[in-house]
N, C-alpha and C positions, 0 to 999 in steps of 0.2 A: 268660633270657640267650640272645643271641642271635651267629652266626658276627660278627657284626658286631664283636662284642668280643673273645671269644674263639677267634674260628676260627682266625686267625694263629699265632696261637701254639701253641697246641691240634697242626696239623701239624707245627710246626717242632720242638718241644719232647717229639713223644710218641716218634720212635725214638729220641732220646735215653734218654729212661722206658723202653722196649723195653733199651736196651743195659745198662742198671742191674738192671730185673729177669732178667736173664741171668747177672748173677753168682751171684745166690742160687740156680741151676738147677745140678745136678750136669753134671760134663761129659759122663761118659757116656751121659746123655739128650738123645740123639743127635733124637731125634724132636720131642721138646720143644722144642729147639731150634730147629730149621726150622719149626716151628708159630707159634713164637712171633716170626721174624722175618717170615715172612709175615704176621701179623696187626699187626705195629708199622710194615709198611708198606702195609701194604693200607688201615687208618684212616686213616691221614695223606691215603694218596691220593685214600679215598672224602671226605674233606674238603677237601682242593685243586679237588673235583670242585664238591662245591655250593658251596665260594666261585667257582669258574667260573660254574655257573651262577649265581648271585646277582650277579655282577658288574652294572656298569652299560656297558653298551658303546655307549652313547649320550654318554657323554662320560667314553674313557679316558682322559684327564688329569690328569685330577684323583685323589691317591690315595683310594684305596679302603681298607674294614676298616682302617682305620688306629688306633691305640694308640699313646699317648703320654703314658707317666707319667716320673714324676721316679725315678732310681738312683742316681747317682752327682751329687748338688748341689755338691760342694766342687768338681768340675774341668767342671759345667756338662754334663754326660755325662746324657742322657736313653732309657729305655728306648723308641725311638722307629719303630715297624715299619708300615708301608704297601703298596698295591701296586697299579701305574695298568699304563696298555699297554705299559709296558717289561720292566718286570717279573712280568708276570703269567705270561704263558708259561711263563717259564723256570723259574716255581713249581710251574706244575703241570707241566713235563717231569720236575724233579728227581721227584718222586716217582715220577711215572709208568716213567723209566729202573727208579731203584731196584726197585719191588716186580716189575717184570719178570723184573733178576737175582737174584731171591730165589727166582721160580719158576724157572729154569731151573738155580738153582746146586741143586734139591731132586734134581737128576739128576749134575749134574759139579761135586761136590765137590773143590778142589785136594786134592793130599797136600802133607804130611803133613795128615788130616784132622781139625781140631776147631772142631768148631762153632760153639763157645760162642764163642771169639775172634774169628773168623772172620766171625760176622752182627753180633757186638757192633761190631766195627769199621766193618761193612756202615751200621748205624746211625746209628753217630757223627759216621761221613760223610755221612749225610744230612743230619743237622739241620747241620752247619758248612752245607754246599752251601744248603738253603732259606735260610736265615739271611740270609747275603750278599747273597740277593734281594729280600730282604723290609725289610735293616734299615734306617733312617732318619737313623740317629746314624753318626758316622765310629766311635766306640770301638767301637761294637756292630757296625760291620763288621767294624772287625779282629779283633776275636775272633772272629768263625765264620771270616772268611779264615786264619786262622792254625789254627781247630780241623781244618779237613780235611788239616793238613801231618800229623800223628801217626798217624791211620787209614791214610792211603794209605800212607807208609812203612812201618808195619808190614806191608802187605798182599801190599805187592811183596816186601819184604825176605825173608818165612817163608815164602810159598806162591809164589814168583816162580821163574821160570828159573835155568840155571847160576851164572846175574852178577848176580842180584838182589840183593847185598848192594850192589854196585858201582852198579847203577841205581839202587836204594833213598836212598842217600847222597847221588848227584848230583840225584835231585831232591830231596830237602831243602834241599841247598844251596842250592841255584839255586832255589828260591824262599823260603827262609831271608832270602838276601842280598837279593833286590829287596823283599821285605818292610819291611824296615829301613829301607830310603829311601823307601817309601810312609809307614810310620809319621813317618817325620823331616817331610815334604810334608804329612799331617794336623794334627802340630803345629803347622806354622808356618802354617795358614791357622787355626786354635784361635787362636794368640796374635794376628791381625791383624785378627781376627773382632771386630765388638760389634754388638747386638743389643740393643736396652732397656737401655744400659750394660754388658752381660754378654758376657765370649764365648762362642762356642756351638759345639760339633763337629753339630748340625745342619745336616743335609745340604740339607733343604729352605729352610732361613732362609741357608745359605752359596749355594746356586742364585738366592739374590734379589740376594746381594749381589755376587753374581759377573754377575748381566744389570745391576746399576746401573755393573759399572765400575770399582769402588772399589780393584781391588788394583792396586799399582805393576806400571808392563813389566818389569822384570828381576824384582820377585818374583814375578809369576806365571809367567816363563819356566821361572824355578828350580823351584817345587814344582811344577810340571808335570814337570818333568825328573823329580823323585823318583818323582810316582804313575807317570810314564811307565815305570819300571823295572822297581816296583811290577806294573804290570799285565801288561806287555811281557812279562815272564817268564814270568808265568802263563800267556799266551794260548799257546802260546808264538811271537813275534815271530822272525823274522831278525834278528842272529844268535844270539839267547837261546836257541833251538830246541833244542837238542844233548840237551838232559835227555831231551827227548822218546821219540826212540824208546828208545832204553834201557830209559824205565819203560814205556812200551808193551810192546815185547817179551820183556822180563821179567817183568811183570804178569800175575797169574792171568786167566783171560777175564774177568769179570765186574769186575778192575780196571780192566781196559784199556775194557771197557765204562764202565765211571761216569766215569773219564779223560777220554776223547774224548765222551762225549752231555754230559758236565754240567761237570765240575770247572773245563775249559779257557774254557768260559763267562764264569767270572769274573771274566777279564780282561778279556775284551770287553765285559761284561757296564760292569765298572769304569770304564772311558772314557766310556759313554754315559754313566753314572750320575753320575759324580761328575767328569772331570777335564772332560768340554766343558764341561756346563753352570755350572760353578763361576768355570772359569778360560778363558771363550771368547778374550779377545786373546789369550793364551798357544798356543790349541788352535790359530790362524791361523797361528800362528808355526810349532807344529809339524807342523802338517797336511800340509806337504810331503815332511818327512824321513820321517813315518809312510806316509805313500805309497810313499815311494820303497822303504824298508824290503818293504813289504806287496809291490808288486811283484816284488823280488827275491824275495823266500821263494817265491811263483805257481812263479816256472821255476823257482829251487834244489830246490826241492820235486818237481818232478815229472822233471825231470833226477835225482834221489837215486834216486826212485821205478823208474825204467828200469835202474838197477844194482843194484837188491834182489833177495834170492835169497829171505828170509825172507817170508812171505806176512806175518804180522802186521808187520814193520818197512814195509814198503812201506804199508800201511795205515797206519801211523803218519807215514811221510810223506805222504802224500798230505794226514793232519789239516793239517800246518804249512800245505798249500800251500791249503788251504780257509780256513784263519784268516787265510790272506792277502787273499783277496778281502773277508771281512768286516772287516780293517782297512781296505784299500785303501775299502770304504764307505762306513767312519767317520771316514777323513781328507777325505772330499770335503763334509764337512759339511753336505750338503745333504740334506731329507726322503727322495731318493728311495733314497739311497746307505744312509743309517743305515736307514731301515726293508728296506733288502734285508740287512742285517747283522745285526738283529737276524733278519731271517728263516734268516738263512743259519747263524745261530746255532744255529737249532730245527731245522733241515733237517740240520746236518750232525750232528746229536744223533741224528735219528731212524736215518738214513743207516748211518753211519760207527758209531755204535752195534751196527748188525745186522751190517755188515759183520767188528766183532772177534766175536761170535756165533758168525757162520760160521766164520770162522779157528779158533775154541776147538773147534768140534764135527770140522773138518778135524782137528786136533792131538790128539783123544781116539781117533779113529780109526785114522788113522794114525801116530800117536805123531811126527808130520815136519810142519814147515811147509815145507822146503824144496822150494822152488817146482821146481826139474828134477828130483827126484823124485814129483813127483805128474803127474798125468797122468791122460785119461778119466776123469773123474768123471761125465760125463753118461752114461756106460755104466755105471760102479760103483755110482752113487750120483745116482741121476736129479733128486730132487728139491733135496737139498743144494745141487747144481749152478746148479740152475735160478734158486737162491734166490742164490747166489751173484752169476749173471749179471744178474738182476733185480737187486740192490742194486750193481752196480758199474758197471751204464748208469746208476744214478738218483744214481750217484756223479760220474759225472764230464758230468754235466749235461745230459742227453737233455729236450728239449722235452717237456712231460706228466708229466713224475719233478718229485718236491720238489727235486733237488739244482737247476734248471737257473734257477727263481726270483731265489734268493738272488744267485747269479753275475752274473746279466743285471739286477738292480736295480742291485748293487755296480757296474759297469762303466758302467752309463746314468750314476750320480751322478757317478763321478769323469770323464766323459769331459765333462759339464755340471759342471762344480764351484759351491760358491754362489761368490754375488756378493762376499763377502768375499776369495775366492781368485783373484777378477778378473784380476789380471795374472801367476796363474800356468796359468794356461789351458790352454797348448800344454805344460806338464811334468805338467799330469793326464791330459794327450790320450795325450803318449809314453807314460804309467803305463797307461792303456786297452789301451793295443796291446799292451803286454808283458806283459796279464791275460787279453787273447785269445789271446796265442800260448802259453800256458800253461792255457788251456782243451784248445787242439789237443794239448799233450802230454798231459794229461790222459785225454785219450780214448786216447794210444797207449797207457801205460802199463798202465791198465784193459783194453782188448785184449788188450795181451802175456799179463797175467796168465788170461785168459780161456783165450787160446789153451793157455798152455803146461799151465795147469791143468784145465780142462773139455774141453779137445777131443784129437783123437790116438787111438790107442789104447793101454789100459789097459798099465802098463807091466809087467813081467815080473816083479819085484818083488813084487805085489797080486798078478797071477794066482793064481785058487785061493782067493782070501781069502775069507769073507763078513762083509761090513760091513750094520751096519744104516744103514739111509736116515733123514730125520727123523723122529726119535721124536715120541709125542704131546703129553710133554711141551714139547720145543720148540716144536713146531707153536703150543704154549698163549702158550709167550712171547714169539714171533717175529710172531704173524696181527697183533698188533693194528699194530707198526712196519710190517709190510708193507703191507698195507690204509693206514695214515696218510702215507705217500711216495705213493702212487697219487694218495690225495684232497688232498694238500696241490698236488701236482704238477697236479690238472687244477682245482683250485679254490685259488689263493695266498690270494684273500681271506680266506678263513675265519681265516687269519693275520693279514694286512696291515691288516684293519679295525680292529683290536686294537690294533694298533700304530700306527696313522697318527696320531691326534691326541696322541698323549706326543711322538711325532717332533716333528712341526711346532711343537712348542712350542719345541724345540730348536734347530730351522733356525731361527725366528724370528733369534736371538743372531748368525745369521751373515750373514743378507738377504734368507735362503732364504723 
């Protein structure tokens, strides 16, 4: 037997097994516990790794390690999982996020402390998260898109901040509710689907039927509206957004880490995957108001950002105003736009990842995020700092940093839109400009925060105090995102190669 058959599943499927045999562990086996979450993600990842390597990167387009049997025959539901250049990434980030915050939670455990819930749920969020990447079927997405809703709410809810009940609730909600009309949007392409007489929630056989044409203009306007809701929330869009910082900054670190590198993925992830290529005239139709949306969030985002006092909340805006450029990508439907959005997907994962990292290790420290209470940390805390400054130039998009790729693909596509957007030209060009002028904020905001937090002298507050600098454990979980923002930043290919031929099959649909 070979990954070929079993590898998929094998990762997707085993922190789940990690989170089962966790019940049968007493809870005061404190030890055991973190042993056994690091080894339910450490597997998965050393197998995402030689499905990487085993890949075929001579022609990502085509899926790969693919499995396809029969589950559910009465509503035509087939257990169906693959993985080509769209998806492949973002298979092996989820892993590779997760077993990083396994290493570093073996240091900062939230309170109240227990383990056993705590990596159980770590788990369960994994497998939902790979799943979604992997799955092939609509029903088998909505069940992992819907498994990661229980895990993260619990996570923020028990180990979160003051208001963590209050953040916990509003993102269920809020993606509770656009759930529902992505569900109602699978149906109705299920009932309009046939395929060998059958219908099919097949997502690769709804991809052929959606480049031949077959669905009506107003129904595919309509269930684009639904997945649009569907995904929109999740990424999160303008003005869907609001859940965001909340569970960000209520979130234990290692939430707010799996949040921003992976979970918000989905959505973005969802558009490429399933609503262009299924429903391209619908996507033409909507490709402007997604634009225009994705613009706005750019500056709302980074306008929010220049009024945060919390280090993690501004972090957390800053994610909206990144998911905007990777929408603003994928509205311009063209190769060069969607593969800087899938890259800017993996970029703000690596990023924006380390960056709540740092925030978590500021916050254990000093027990404060509030930003005019910190001060001199390159005096206090040389390298924390350092690490700091390094991920918040590669955040707001320094030439050579992973962050500045993703940006400048996003902006080249929509400022060239394809040929299908032909005569909206000059309203992609005005969406270009007001993605630059939200880059420039970007750079103040990340400044401000520089300034007000690394530079100065140490405030009166701290004097006296001894703080540790990076422990060796972080050091352990932090090298390898730091070193991958350097290499992604002065080599994009190593990405974009991945990714280019899944793209272009999708521009095809638009002229591109």
């Amino acid at each position: 037997m070979t990954l070929e058959g079993w590898g998929l599943s094998a990762a997707v499927f085993l922190p789940l097994v990690g989170a089962l045999v966790m019940l049968a562990v007493p809870r005061a086996a404190f030890g055991a516990h973190k042993a056994l979450a690091l080894v339910f993600t450490a597997i998965p990842f050393l197998i995402a790794l030689a499905i990487a390597i085993g890949f075929d990167y001579g022609d990502t387009a085509r899926m790969q390690y693919e499995v396809d049997a029969s589950w559910i025959p009465s509503i035509g539901a087939r257990y169906h999982i693959g993985i080509d250049g769209i998806s492949h990434l973002l298979f092996v980030l989820t892993f590779f996020i997760t077993f990083l915050c396994v290493i570093y939670s073996y240091r900062w455990l939230p309170e109240p402390v227990n383990p056993k819930v705590f990596f159980s749920l770590m788990l369960v969020l994994t497998t939902g998260m790979a799943g979604c990447f992997v799955a092939l079927d609509l029903v088998l997405f909505f069940i992992f898109w819907e498994l990661v809703l229980v895990p993260m709410y619990f996570m923020i809810a028990i180990w979160g901040g003051p208001r963590r009940e209050y953040a916990a609730i509003k993102f269920f909600l809020y993606t509770l509710f656009g759930s529902i009309f992505m569900l109602v949007g699978f149906i109705a392409l299920y009932l309009r689907s046939e395929v060998g007489g059958d219908r099919t929630f097949d997502i690769l056989a709804l991809q052929q039927l959606g480049a031949s044409r077959v669905w009506g203009e107003t129904f595919g306007i309509l269930v684009f509206a639904g997945l649009f809701l569907g995904f929109a929330i999740k990424v999160p869009m303008w003005p869907f957004h609001t859940w965001l910082p909340d569970a960000h900054t209520e979130a234990p670190t290692v939430g707010s880490v799996i949040l921003a590198a992976i979970l918000l993925k989905m959505g973005t992830y969802g558009f490429v995957r399933i609503a262009l290529p299924i429903l391209p005239d619908a996507a033409v139709v909507w490709a402007p108001f997604i634009g225009i949306l994705a613009a706005i969030a750019i500056v709302y985002a980074a306008l929010a950002c220049l009024a945060q006092t919390d280090m993690k909340r501004l972090i957390a805006f800053s994610s909206v105003g990144h998911m905007g450029f990777v929408m603003l990508g994928i509205a311009s439907l063209t190769d060069r736009g969607i593969n800087g959005a899938i890259l800017g997907m993996v970029v703000h994962g690596l990023i924006t990842g380390m960056l709540f990292f740092v925030a978590g290790s500021v916050h254990e420290r000093f027990h404060t995020r509030d930003i005019p209470r910190l001060g001199g940390m390159l005096i206090l805390l040389p390298w924390l700092g350092g690490i700091l400054t390094y991920s918040s130039i590669a955040s707001l998009g320094l030439p050579g940093l992973a962050g500045f790729w993703g940006e400048f693909l996003a902006l080249l596509g929509s400022w060239f839109p394809a040929p299908a957007l032909g005569e909206l030209t000059l309203l992609f060009r005005i969406l270009t400009v007001l993605g630059v002028i939200g880059t420039l904020l970007t750079a103040g905001y990340f400044l401000w925060l520089l300034q007000r937090v690394n530079l100065g002298n140490v405030p009166d507050e701290w004097e006296g105090h001894s703080f540790k600098d990076v422990t060796p454990l972080e050091w352990l979980a932090w090298a390898p995102l730091l070193v991958l923002i350097l290499v992604v930043g002065v080599y994009p290919r190593l990405l974009l190669d991945v990714t280019s031929d899944a793209v272009g099959r999708i521009a095809q649909l638009f002229g591109g």
